[in-house]
N, C-alpha and C positions, 0 to 999 in steps of 0.2 A: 788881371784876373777878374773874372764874371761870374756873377752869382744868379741863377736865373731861377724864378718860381712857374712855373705851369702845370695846367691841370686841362685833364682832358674832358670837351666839352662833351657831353652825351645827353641822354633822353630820350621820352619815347617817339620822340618822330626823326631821329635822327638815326642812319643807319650806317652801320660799319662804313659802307664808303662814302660818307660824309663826315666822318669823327675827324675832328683838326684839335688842336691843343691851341691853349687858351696863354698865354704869356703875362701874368698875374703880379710881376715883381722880378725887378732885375736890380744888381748894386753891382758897380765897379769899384775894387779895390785896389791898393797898392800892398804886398808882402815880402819882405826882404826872405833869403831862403832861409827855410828852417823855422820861421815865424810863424807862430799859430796866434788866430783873435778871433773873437768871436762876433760874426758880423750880423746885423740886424737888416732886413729887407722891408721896407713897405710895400704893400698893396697898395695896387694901381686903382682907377675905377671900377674897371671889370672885376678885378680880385676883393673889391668893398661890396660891389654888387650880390656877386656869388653868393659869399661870404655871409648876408646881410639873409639872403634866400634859405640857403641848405643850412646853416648853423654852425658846419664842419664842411671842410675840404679837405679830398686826399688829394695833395698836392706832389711835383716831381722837382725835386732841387739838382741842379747842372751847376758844376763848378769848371769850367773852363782857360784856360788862359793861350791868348794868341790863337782863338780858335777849336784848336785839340783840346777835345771833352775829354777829364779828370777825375769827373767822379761823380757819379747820382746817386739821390740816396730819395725815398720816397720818407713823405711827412704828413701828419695829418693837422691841419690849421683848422685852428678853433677860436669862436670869437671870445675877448674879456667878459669876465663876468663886472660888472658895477656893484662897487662897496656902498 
């Protein structure tokens, strides 16, 4: 099973048919059936970059396994605050 984090790159010089998605954090995992966990994904460089710029991402989560897409769900990532 594959967990995949992307977000679609936009702006003002870039236009509809130039928009591509940006692949921001991916994790492979192992789930017996029936097994729910809750998985944690890192950001990549790009997804630190972003991240580091706009404050907040609306990001696209793909859950896959063997290829056949499972399940997306949209997420908004935000970076920690420091204690």
């Amino acid at each position: 099973m594959t967990v995949t984090l992307s977000v679609l790159q936009q702006g003002a010089f870039i236009t509809t048919a130039k928009r591509r998605t940006i692949t921001i954090g991916a994790k492979a995992v192992t789930l017996a059936a029936g097994q729910k966990r809750a998985i944690l994904v890192t950001l990549n460089r790009a997804g630190k970059r972003l991240l580091a710029s706009h404050g907040r991402l609306p990001a696209l989560v793909k859950v896959s396994c063997g290829g056949v897409l499972i399940k997306t769900q949209r997420v908004q990532i935000t970076s920690r605050r420091h204690k």
